[in-house]
PDB file of N, CA, C and O in Angstrom:
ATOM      1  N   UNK A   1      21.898 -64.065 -95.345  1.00  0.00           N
ATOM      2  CA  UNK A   1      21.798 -62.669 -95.002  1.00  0.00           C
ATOM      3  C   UNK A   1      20.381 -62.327 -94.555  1.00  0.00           C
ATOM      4  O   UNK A   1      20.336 -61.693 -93.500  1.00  0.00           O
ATOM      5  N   UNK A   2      19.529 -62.535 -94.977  1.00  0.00           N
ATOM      6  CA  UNK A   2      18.225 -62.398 -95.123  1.00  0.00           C
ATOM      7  C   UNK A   2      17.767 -63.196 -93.573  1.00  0.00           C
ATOM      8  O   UNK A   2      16.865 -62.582 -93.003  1.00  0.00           O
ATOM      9  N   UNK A   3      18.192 -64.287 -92.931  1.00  0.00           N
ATOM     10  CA  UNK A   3      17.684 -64.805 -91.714  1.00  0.00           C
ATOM     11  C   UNK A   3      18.349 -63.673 -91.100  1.00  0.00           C
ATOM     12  O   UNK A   3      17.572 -62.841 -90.633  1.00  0.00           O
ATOM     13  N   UNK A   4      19.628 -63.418 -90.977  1.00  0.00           N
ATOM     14  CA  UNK A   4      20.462 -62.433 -89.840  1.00  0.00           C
ATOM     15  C   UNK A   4      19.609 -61.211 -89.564  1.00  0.00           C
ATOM     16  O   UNK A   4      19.736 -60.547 -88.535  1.00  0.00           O
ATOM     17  N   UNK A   5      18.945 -61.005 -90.292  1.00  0.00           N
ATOM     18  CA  UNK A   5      18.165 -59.172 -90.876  1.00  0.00           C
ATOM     19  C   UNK A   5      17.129 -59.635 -89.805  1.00  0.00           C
ATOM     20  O   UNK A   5      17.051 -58.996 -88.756  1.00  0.00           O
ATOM     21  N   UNK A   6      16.120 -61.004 -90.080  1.00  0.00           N
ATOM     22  CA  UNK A   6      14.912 -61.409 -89.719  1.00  0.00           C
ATOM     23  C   UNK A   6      15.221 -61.577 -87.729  1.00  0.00           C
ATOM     24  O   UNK A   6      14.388 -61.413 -86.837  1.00  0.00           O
ATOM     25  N   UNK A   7      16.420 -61.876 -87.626  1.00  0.00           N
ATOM     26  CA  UNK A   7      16.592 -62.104 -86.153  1.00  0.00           C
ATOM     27  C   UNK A   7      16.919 -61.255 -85.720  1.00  0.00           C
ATOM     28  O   UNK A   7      16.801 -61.360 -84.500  1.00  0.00           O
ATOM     29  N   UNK A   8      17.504 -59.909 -86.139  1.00  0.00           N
ATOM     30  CA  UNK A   8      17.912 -58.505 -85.272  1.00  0.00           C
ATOM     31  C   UNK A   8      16.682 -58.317 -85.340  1.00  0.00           C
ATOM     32  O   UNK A   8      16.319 -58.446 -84.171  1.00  0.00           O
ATOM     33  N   UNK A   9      15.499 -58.020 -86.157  1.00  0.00           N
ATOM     34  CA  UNK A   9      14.495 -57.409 -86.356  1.00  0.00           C
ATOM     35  C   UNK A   9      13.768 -58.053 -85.283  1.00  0.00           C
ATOM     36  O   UNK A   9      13.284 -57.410 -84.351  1.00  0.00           O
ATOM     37  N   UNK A  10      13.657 -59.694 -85.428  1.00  0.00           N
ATOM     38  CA  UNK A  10      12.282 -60.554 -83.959  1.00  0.00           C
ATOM     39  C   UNK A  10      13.009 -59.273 -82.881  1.00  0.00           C
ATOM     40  O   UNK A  10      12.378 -58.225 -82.740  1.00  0.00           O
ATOM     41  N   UNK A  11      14.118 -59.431 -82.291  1.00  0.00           N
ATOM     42  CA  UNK A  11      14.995 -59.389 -80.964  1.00  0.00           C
ATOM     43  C   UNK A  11      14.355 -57.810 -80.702  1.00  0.00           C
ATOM     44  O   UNK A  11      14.033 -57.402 -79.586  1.00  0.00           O
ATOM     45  N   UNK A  12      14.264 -57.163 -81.734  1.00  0.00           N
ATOM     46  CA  UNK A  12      14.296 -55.598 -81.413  1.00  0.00           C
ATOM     47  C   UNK A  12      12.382 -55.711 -80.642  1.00  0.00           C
ATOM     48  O   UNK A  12      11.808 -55.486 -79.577  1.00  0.00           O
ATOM     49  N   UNK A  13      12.104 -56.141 -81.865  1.00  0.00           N
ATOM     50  CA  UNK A  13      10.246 -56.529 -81.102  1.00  0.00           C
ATOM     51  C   UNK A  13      10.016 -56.692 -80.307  1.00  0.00           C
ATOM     52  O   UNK A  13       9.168 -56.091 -79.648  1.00  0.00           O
ATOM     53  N   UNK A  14      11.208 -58.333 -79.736  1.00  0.00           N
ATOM     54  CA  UNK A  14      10.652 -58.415 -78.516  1.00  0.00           C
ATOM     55  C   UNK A  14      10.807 -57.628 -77.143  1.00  0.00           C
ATOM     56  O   UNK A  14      10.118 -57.682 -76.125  1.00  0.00           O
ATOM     57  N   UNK A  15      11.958 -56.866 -77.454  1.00  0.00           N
ATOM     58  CA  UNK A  15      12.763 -55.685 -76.687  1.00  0.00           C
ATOM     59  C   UNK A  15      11.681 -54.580 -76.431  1.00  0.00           C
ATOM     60  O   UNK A  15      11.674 -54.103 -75.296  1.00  0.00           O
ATOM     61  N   UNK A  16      10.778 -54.117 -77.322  1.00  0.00           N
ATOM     62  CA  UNK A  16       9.716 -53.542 -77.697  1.00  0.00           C
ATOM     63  C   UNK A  16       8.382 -53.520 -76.972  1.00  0.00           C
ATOM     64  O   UNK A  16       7.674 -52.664 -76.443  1.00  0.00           O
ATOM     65  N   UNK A  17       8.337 -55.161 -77.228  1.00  0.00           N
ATOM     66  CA  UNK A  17       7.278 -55.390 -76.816  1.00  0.00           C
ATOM     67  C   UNK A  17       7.164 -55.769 -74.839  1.00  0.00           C
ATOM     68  O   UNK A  17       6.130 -55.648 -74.183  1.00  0.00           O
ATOM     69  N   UNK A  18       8.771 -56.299 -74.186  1.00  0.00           N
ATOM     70  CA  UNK A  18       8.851 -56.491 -73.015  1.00  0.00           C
ATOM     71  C   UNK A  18       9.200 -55.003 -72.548  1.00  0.00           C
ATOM     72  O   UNK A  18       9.031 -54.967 -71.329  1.00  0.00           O
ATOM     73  N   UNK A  19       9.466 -54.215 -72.854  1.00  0.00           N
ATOM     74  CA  UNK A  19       9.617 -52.818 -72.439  1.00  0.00           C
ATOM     75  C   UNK A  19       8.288 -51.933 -71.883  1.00  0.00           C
ATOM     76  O   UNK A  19       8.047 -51.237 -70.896  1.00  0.00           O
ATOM     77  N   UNK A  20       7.335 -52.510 -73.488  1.00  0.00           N
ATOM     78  CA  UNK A  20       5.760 -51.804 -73.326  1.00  0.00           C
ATOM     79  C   UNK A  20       5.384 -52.200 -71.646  1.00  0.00           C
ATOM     80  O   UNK A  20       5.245 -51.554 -70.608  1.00  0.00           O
ATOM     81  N   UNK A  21       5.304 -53.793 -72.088  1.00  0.00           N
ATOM     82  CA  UNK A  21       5.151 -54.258 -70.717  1.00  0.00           C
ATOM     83  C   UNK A  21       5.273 -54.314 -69.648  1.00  0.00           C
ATOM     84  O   UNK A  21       4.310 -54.568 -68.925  1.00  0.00           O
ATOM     85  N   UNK A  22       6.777 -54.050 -69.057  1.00  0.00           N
ATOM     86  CA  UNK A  22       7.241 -53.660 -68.153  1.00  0.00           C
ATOM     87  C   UNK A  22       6.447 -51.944 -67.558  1.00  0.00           C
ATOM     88  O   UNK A  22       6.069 -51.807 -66.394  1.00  0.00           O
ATOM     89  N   UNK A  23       6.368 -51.170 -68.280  1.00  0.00           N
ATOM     90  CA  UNK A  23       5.865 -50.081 -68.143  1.00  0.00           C
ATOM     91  C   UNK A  23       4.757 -49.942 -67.812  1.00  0.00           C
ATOM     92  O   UNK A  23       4.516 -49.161 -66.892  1.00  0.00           O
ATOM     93  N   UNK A  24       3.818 -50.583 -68.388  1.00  0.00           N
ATOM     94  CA  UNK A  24       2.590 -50.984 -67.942  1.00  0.00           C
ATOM     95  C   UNK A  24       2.424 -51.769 -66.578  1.00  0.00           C
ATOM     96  O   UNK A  24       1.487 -51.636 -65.790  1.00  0.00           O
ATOM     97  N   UNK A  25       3.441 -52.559 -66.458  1.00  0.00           N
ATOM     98  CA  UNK A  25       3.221 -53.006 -64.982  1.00  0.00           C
ATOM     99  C   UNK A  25       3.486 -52.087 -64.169  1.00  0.00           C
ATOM    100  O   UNK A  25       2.754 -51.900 -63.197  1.00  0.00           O
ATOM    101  N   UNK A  26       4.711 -51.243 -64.427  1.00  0.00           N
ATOM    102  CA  UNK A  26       5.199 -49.859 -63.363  1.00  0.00           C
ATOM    103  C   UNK A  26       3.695 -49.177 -62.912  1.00  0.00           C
ATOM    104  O   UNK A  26       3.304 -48.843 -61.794  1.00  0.00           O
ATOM    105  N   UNK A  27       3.049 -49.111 -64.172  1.00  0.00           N
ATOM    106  CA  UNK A  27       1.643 -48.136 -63.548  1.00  0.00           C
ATOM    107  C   UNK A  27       0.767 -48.492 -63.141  1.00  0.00           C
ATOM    108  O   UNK A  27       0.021 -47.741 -62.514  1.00  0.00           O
ATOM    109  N   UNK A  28       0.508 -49.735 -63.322  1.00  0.00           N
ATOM    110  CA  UNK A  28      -0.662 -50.200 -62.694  1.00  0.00           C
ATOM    111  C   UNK A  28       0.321 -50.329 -60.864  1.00  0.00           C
ATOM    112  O   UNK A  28       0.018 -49.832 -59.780  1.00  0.00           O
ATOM    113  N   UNK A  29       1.432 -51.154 -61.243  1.00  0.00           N
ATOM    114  CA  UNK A  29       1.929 -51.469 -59.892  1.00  0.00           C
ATOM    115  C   UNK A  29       1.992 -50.098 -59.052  1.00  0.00           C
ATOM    116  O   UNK A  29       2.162 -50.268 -57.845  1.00  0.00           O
ATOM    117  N   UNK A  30       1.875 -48.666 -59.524  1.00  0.00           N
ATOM    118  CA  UNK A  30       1.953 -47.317 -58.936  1.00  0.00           C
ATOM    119  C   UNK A  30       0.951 -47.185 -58.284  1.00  0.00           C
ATOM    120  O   UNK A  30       1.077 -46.662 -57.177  1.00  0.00           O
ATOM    121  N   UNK A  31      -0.281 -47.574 -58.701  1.00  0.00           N
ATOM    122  CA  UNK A  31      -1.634 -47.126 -58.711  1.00  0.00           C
ATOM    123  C   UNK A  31      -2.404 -47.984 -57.679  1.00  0.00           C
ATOM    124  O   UNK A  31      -3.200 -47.557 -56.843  1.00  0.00           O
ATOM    125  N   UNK A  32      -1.995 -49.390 -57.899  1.00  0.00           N
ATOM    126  CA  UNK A  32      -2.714 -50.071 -56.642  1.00  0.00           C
ATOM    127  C   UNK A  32      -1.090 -49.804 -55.358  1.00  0.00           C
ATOM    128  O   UNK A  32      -1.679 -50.062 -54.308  1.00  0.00           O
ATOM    129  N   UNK A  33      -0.353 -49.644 -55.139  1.00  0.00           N
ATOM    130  CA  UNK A  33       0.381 -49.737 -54.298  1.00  0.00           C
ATOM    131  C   UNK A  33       0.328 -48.099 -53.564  1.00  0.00           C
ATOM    132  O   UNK A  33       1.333 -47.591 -53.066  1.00  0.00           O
ATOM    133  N   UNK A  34      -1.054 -47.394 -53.609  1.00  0.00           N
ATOM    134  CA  UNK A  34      -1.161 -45.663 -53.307  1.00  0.00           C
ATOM    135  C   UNK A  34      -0.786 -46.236 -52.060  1.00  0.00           C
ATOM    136  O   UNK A  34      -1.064 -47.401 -51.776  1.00  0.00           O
ATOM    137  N   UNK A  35      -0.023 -45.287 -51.127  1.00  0.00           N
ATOM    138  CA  UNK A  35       0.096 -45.158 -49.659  1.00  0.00           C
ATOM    139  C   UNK A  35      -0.821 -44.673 -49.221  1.00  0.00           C
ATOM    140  O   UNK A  35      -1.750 -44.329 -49.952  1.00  0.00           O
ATOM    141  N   UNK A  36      -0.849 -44.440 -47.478  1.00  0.00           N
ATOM    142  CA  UNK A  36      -1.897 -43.472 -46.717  1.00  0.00           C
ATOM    143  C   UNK A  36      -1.755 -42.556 -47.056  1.00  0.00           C
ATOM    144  O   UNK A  36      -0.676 -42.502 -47.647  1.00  0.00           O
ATOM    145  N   UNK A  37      -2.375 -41.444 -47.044  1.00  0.00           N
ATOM    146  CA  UNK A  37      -2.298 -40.065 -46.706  1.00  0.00           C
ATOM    147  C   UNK A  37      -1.056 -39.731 -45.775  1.00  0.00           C
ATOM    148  O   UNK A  37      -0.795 -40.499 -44.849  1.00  0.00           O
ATOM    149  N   UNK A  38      -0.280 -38.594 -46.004  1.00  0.00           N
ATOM    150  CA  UNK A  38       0.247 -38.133 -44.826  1.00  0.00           C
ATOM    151  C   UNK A  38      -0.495 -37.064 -43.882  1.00  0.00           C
ATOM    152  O   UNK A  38      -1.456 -36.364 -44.200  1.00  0.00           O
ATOM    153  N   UNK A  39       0.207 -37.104 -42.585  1.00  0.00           N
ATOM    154  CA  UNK A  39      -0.156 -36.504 -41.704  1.00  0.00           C
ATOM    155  C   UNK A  39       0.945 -36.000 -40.693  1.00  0.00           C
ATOM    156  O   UNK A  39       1.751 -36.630 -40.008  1.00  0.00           O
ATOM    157  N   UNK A  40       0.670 -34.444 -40.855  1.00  0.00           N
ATOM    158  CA  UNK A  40       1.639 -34.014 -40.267  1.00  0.00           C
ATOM    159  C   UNK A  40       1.688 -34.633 -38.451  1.00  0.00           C
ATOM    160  O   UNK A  40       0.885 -34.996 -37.591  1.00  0.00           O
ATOM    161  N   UNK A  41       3.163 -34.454 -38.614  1.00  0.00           N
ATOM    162  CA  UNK A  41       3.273 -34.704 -36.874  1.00  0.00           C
ATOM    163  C   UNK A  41       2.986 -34.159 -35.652  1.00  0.00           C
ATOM    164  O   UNK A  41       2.536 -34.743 -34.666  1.00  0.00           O
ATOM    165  N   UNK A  42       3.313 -32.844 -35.794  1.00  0.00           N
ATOM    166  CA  UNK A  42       2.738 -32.103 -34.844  1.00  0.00           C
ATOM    167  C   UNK A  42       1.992 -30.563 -36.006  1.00  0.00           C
ATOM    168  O   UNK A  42       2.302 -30.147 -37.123  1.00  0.00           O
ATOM    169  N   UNK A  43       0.980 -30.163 -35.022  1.00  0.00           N
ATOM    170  CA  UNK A  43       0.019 -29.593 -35.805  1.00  0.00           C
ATOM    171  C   UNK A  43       0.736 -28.121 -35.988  1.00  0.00           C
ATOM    172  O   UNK A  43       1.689 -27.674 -35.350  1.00  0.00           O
ATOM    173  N   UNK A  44      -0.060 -27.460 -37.127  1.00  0.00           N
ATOM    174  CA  UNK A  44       0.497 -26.261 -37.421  1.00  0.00           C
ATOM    175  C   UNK A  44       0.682 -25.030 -36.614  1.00  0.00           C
ATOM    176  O   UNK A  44      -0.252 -24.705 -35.881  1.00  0.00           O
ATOM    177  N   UNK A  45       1.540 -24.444 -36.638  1.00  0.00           N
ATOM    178  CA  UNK A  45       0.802 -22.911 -36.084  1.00  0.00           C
ATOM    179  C   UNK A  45      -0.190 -22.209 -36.864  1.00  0.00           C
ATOM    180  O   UNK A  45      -0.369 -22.130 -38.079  1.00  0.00           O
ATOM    181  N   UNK A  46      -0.883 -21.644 -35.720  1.00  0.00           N
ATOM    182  CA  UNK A  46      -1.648 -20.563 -36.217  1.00  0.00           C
ATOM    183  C   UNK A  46      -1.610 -19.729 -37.226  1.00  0.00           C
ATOM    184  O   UNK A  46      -0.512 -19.174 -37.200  1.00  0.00           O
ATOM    185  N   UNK A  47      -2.198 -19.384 -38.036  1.00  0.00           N
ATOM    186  CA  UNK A  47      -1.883 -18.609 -39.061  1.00  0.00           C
ATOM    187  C   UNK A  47      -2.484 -17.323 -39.015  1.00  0.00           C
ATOM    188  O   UNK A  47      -2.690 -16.636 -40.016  1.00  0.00           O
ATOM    189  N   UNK A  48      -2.825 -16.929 -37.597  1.00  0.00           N
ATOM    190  CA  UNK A  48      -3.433 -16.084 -37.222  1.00  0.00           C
ATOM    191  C   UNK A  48      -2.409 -14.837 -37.471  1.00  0.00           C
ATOM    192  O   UNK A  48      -1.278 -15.155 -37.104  1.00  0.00           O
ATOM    193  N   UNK A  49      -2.489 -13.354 -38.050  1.00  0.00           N
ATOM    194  CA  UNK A  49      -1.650 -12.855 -38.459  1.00  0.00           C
ATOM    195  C   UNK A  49      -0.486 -12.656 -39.123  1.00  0.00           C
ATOM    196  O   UNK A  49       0.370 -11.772 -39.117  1.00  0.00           O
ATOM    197  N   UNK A  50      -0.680 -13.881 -39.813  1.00  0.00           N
ATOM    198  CA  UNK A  50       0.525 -14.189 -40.942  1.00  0.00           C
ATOM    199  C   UNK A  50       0.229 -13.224 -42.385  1.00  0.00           C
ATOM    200  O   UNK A  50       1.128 -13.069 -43.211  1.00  0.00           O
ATOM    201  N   UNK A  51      -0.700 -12.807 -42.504  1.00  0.00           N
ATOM    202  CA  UNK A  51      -1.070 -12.497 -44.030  1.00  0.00           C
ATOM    203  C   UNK A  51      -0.501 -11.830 -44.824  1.00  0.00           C
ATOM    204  O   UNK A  51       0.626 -12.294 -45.000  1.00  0.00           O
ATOM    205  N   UNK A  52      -0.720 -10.798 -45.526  1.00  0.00           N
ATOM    206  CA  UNK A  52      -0.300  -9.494 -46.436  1.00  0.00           C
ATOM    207  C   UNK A  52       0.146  -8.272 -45.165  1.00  0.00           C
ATOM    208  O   UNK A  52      -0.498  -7.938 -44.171  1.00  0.00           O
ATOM    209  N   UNK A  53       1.137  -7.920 -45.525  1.00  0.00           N
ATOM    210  CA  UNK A  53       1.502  -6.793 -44.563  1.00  0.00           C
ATOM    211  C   UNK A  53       2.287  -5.789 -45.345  1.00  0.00           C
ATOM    212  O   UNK A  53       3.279  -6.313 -45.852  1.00  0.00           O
ATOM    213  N   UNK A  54       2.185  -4.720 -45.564  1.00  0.00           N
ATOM    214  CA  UNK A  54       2.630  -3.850 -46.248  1.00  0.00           C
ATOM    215  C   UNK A  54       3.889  -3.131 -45.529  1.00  0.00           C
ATOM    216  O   UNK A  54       3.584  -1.986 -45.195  1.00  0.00           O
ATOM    217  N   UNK A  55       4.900  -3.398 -45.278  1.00  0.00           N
ATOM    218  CA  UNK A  55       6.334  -2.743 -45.095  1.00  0.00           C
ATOM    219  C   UNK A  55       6.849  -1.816 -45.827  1.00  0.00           C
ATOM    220  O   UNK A  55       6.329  -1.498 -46.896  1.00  0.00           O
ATOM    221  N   UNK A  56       7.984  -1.224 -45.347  1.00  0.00           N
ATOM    222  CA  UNK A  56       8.671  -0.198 -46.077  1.00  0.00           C
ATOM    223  C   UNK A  56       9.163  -0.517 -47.655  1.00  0.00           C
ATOM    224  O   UNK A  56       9.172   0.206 -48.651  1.00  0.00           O
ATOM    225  N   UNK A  57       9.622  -2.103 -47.418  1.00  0.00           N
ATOM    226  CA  UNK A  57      10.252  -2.195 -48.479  1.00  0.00           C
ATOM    227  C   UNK A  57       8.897  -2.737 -49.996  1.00  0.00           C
ATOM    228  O   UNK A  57       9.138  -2.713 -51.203  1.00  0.00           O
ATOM    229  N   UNK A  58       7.935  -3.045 -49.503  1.00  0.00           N
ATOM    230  CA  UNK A  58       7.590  -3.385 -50.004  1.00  0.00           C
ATOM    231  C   UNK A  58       6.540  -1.758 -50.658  1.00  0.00           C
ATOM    232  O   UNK A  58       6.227  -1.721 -51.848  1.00  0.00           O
ATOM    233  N   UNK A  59       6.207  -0.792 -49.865  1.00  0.00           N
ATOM    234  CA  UNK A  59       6.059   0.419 -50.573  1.00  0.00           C
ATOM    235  C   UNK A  59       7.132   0.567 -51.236  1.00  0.00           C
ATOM    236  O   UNK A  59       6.882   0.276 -52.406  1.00  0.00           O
ATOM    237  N   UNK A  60       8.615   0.985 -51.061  1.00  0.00           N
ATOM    238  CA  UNK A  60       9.101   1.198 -52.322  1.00  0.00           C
ATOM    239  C   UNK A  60       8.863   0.120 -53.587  1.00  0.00           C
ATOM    240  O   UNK A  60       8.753   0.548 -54.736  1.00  0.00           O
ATOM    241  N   UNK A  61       8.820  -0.769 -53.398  1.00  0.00           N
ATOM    242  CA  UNK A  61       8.238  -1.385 -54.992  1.00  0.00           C
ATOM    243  C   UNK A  61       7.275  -0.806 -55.525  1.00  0.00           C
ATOM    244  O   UNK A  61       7.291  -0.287 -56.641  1.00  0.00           O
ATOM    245  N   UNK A  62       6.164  -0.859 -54.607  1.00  0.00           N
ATOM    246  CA  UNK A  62       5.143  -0.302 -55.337  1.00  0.00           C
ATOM    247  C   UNK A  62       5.381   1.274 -56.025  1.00  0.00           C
ATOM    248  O   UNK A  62       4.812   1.614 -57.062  1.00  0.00           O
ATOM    249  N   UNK A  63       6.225   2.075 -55.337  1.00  0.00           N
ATOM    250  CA  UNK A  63       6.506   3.107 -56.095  1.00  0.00           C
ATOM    251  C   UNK A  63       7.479   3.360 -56.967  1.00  0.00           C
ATOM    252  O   UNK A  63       7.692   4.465 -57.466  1.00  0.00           O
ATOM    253  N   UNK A  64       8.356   1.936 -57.268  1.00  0.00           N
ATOM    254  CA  UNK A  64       9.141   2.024 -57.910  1.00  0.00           C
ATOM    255  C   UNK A  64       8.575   1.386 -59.455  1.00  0.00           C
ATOM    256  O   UNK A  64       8.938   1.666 -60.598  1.00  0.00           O
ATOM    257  N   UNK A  65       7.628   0.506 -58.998  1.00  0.00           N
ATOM    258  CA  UNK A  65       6.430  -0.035 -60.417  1.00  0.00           C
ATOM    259  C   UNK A  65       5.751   0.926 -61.020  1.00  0.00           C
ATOM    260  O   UNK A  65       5.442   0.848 -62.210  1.00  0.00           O
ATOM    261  N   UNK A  66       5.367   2.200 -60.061  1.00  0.00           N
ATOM    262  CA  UNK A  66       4.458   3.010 -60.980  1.00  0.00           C
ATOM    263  C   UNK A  66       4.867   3.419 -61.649  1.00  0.00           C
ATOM    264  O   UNK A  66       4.056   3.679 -62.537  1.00  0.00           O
ATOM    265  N   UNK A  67       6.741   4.018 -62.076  1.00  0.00           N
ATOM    266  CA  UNK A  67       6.991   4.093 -62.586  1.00  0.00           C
ATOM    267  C   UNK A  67       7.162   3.773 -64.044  1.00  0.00           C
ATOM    268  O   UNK A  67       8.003   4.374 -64.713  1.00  0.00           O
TER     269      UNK A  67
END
């Protein structure tokens, strides 16, 4: 009885211990395998007049918050 106990117990360790491992390779293998940078394909639009714009709907919020 006492060996059967001793061999679930090695098996679980080593399960344990190749798991740690494995994981540890995942991150290192993450870390040296960084890609390039991306880069968009074609360039952005302008963001020239995109900003904050105050609309109708967006006054009623505000007067519906002061509330």
């Amino acid at each position: 009885m006492k060996n059967k106990k001793s061999k679930t117990s090695g098996a679980r360790r080593e399960f344990l211990k190749t798991a740690a491992l494995g994981v540890g390779a995942a991150a290192v293998a993450g870390t040296l395998l960084k890609g390039d940078d991306a880069k968009a394909k074609t360039p952005l639009k302008s963001l020239e007049g995109a900003g904050y714009s105050e609309t109708e709907h967006v006054k009623k919020y505000y007067e519906l918050a002061r509330m």
